[in-house]
C-alpha positions as CSV (number, residue, x, y, z in Angstrom):
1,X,63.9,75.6,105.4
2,X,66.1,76.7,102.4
3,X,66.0,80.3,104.0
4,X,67.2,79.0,107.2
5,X,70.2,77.3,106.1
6,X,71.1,80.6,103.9
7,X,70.7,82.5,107.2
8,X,73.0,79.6,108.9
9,X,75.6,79.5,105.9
10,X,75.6,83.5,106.5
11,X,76.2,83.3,110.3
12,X,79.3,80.6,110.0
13,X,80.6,82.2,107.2
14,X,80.9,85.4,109.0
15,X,81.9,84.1,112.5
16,X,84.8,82.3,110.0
17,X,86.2,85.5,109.0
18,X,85.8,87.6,112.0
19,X,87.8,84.1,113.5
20,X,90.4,84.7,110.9
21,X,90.9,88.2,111.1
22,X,91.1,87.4,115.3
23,X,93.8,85.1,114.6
24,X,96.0,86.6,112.3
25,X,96.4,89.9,113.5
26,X,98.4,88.5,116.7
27,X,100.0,86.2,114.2
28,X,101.1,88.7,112.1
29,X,102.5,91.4,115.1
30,X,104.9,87.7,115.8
31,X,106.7,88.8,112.2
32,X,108.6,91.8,113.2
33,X,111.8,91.9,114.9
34,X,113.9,95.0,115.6
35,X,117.3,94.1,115.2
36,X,119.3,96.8,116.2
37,X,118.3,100.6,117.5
38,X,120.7,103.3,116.9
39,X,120.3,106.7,118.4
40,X,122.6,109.6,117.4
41,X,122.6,113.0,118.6
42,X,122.0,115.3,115.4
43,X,121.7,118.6,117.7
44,X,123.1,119.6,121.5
45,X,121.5,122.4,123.1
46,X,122.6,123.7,126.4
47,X,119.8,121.6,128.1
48,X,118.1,119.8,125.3
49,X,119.1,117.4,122.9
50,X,117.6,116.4,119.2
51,X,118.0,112.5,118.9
52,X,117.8,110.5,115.5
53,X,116.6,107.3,116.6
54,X,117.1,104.7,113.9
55,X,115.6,100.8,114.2
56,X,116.5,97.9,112.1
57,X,112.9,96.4,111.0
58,X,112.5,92.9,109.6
59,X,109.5,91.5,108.2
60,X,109.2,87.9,108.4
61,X,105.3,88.6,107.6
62,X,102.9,90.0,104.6
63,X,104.2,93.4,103.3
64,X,102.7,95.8,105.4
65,X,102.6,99.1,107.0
66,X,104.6,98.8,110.2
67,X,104.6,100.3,113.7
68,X,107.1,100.2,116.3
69,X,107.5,102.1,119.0
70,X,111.3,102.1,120.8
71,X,111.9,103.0,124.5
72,X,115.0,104.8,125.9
73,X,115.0,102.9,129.5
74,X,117.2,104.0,132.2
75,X,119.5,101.4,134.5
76,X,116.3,100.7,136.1
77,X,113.9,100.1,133.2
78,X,111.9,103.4,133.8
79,X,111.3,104.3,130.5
80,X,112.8,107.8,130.1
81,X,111.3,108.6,126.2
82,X,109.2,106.7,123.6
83,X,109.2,107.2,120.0
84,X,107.2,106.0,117.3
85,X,108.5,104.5,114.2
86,X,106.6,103.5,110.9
87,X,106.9,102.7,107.4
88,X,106.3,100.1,105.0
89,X,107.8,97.2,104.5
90,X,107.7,94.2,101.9
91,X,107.6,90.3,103.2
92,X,111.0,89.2,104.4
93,X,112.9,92.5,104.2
94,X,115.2,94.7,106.7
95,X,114.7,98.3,106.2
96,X,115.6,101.1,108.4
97,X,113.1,103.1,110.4
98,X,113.7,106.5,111.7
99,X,112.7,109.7,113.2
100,X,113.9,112.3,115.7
101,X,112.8,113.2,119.4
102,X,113.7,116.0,121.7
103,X,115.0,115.0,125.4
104,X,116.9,117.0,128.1
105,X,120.0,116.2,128.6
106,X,120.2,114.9,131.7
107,X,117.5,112.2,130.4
108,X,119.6,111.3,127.6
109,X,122.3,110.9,129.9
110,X,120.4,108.5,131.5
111,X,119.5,105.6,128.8
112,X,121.2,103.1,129.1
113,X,119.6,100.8,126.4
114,X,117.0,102.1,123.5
115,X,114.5,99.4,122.7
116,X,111.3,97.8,121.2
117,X,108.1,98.2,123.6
């Protein structure tokens, strides 16, 4: 009997965490918020351009190591580029995220609005 209600204790205790870890992890993706996206053309080619892409990260959450990836999306939402940002970032503070993506032109051209996925 005693070993059954170890086994028991073991079973809810691990259900409990695997429950927690469930729970959280969508709670926790609710804590960021892009605020702002810059993108700035650092080089012009003839047909291709070099785009720094910088996004305005807050973390309402833990401190953590954060993803976001930002869209360019045209005037009809097709999304024209995506970039990957990441860094880390302490419990309720902004930082800047950034990196650099090559496009053609004529696609750069064509955003109309850079956002969060």
């Amino acid at each position: 009997m005693k070993k059954l209600m170890s086994v028991l204790q073991i079973v809810v205790f691990t259900f409990g965490l695997v429950g927690v870890v469930l729970i959280s992890a969508p709670l926790r993706a609710e804590t960021i918020t892009v605020l702002k996206v810059q993108p700035l053309i650092v080089e012009k080619g003839s047909a291709n351009y070099s785009v720094m892409v910088k996004a305005f990260v807050k973390n309402s959450g833990l401190p953590d190591d954060i993803t976001v990836e930002i869209n360019a999306l045209d005037i009809n939402g097709y999304v024209l580029k995506t970039i990957t940002l990441n860094g880390y970032i302490k419990q309720n503070q902004t930082k800047v995220l950034a990196g650099l993506v090559k496009m053609s032109k004529d696609a750069y051209q064509d955003v109309v609005i850079w956002k969060r996925k």
